[in-house]
Backbone as JSON, one array per atom type, in Angstrom:
{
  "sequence": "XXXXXXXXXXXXXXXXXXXXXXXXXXXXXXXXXXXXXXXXXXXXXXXXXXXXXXXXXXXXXXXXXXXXXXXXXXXXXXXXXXXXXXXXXXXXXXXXXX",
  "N": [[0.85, -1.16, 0.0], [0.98, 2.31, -0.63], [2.23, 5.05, 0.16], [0.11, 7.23, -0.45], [-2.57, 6.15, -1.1], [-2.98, 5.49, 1.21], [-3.32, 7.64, 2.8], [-5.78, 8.62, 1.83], [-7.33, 6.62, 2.37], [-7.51, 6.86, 5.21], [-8.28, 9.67, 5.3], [-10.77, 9.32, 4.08], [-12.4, 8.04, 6.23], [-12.21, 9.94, 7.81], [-13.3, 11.65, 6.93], [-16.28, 11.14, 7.39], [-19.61, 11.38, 8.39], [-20.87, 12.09, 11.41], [-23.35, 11.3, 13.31], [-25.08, 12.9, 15.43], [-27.28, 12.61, 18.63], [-28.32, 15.2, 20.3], [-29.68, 15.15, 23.66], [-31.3, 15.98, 26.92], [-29.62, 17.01, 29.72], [-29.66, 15.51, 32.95], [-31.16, 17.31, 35.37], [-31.54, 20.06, 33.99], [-33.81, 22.08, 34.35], [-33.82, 22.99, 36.13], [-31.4, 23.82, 36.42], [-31.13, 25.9, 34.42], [-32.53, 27.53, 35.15], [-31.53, 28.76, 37.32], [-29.52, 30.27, 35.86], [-31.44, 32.26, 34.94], [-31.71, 33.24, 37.47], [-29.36, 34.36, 37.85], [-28.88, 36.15, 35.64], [-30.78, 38.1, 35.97], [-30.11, 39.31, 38.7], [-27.45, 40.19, 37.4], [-28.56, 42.38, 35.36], [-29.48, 43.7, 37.69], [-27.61, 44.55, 39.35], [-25.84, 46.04, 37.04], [-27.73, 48.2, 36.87], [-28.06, 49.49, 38.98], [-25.43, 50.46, 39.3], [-25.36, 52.24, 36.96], [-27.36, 53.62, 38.34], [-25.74, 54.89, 40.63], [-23.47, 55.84, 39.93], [-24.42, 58.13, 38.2], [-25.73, 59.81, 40.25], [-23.02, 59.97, 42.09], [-21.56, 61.81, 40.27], [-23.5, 64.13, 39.91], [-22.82, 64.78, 42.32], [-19.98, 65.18, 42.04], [-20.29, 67.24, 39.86], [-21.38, 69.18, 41.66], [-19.77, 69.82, 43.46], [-17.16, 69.75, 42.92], [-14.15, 69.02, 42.11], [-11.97, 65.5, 41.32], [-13.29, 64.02, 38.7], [-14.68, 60.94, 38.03], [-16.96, 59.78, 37.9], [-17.82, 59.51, 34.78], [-15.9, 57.12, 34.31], [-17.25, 54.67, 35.4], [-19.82, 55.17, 35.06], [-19.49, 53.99, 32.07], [-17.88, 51.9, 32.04], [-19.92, 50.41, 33.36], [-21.92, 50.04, 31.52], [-20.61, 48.92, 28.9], [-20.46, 46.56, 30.31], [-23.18, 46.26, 30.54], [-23.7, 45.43, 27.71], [-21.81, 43.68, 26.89], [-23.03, 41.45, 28.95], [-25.58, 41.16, 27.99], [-24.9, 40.21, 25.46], [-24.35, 37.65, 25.6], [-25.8, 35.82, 25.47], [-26.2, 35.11, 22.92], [-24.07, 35.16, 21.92], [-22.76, 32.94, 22.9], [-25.2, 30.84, 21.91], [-24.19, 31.02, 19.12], [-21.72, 30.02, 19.11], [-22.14, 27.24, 19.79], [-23.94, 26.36, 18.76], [-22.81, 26.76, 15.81], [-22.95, 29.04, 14.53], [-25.45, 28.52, 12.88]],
  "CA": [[0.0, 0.0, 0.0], [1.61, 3.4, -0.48], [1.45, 6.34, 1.57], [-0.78, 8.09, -0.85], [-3.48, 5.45, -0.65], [-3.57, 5.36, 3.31], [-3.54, 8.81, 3.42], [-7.03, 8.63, 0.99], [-8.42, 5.75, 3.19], [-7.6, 7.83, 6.56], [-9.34, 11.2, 4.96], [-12.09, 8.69, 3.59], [-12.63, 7.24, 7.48], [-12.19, 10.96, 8.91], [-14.7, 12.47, 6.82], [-17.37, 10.33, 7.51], [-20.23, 12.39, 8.45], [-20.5, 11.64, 13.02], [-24.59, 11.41, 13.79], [-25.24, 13.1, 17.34], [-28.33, 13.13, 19.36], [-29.09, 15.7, 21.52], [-30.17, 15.04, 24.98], [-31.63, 16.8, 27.96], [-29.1, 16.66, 30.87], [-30.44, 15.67, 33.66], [-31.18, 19.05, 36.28], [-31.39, 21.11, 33.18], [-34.68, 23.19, 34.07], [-32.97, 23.67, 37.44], [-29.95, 25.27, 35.53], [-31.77, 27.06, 33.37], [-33.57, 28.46, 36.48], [-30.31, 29.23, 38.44], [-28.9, 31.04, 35.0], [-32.3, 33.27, 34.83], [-31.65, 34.2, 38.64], [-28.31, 35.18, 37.84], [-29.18, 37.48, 34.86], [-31.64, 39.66, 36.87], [-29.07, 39.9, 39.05], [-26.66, 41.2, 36.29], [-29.03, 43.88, 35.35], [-30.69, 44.93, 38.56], [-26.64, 45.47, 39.43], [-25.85, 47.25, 36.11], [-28.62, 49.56, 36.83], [-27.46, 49.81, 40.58], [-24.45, 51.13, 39.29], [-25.47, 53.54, 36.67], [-27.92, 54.88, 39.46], [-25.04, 55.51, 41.58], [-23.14, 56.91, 39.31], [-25.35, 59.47, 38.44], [-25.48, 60.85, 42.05], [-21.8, 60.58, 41.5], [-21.9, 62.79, 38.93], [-24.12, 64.92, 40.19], [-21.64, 65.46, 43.24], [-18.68, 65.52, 41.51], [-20.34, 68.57, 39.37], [-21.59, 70.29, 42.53], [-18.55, 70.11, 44.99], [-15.99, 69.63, 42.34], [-13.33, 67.72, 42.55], [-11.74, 64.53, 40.05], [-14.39, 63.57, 37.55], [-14.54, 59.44, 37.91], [-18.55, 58.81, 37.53], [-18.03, 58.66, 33.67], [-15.43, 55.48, 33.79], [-18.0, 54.25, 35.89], [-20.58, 54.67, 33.68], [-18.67, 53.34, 30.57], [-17.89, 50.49, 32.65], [-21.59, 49.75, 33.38], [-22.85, 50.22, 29.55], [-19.71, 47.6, 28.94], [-20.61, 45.11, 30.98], [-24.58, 45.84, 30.16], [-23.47, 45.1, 26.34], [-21.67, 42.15, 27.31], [-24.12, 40.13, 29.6], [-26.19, 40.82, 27.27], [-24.83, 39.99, 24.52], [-23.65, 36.53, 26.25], [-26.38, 34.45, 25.54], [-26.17, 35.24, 21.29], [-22.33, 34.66, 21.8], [-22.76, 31.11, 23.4], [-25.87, 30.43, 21.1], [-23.21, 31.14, 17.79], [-20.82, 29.28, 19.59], [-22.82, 26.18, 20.46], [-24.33, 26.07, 17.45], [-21.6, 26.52, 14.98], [-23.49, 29.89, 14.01], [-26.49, 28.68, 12.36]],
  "C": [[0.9, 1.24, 0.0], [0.93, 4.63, 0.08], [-0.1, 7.58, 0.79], [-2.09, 7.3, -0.58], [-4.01, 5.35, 0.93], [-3.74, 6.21, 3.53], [-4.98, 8.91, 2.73], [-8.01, 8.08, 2.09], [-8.38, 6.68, 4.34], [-8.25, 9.12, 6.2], [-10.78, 10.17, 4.66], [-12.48, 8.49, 5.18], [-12.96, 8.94, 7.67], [-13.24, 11.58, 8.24], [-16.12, 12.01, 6.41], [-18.63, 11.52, 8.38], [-21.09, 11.47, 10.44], [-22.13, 11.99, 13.13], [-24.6, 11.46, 15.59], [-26.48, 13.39, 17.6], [-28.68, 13.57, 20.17], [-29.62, 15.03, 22.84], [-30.38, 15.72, 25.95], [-30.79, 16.5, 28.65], [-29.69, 16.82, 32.15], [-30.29, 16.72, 35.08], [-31.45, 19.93, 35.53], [-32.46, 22.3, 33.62], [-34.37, 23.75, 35.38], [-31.63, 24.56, 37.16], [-30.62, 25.93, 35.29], [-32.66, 28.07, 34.56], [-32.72, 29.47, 36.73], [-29.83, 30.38, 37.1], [-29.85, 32.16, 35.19], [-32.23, 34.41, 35.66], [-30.47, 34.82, 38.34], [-28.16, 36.43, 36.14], [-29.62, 38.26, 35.22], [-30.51, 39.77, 37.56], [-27.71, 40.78, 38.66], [-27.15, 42.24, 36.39], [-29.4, 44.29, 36.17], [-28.92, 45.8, 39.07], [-26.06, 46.4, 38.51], [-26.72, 48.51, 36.27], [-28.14, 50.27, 37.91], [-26.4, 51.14, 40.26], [-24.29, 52.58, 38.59], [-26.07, 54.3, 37.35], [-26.56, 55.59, 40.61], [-23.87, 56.22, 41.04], [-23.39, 58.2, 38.54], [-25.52, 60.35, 39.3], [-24.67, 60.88, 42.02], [-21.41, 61.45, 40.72], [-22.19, 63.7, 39.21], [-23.25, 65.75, 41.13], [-20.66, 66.0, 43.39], [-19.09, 67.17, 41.15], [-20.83, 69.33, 40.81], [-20.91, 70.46, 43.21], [-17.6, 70.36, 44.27], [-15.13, 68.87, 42.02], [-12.61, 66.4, 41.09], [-13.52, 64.23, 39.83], [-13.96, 61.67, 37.52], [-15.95, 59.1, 37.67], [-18.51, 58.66, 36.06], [-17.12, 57.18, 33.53], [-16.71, 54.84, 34.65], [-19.41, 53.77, 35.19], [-20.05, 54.1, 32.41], [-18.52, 51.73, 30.92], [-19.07, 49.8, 32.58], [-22.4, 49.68, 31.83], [-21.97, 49.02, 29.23], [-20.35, 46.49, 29.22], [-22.04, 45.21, 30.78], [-24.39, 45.08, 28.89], [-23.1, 43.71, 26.4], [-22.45, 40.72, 27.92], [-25.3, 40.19, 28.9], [-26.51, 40.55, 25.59], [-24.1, 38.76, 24.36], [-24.31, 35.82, 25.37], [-26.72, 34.56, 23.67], [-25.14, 34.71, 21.13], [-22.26, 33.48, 21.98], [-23.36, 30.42, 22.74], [-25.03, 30.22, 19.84], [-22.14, 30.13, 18.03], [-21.15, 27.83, 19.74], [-23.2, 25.48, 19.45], [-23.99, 26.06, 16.33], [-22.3, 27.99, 14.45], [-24.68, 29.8, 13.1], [-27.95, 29.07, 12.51]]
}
């Protein structure tokens, strides 16, 4: 047999087309719970934060002083964009993008 032939049969074997069936794991609607609680929790703290940086803000401009409530806010718009732009990212990911 020469190496070109085995290398044919080994691509013929490897690109055989792999049938997978899905399955529920079992706890899943108990995950899927626990994930839900921890998204509200994302946003009720994203909001937390832009509320308190706002009164930051507000303080900064009335007393004076360093200016830090916009990284603060930038930060919080960030990380809103992100956690919620998780579960598209993991879906594309999971799913090979289709």
């Amino acid at each position: 047999m020469t190496t070109a032939s085995a290398v044919g049969e080994t691509l013929t074997v490897l690109a055989q087309e792999i049938r997978i069936t899905p399955t529920e794991p079992p706890g899943a609607p108990q995950l899927l719970n626990l994930v839900n609680y921890l998204s509200w929790l994302v946003m009720l703290a994203g909001i937390a934060s832009l509320i308190y940086a706002g009164g930051k803000f507000g303080w900064e401009r009335f007393h004076g002083g360093a200016v830090e409530s916009p990284k603060i806010i930038l930060g919080a718009l960030v990380g809103g964009i992100i956690a919620t732009g998780a579960g598209g990212i993991m879906n594309a990911v999971v799913t090979g993008g289709a």
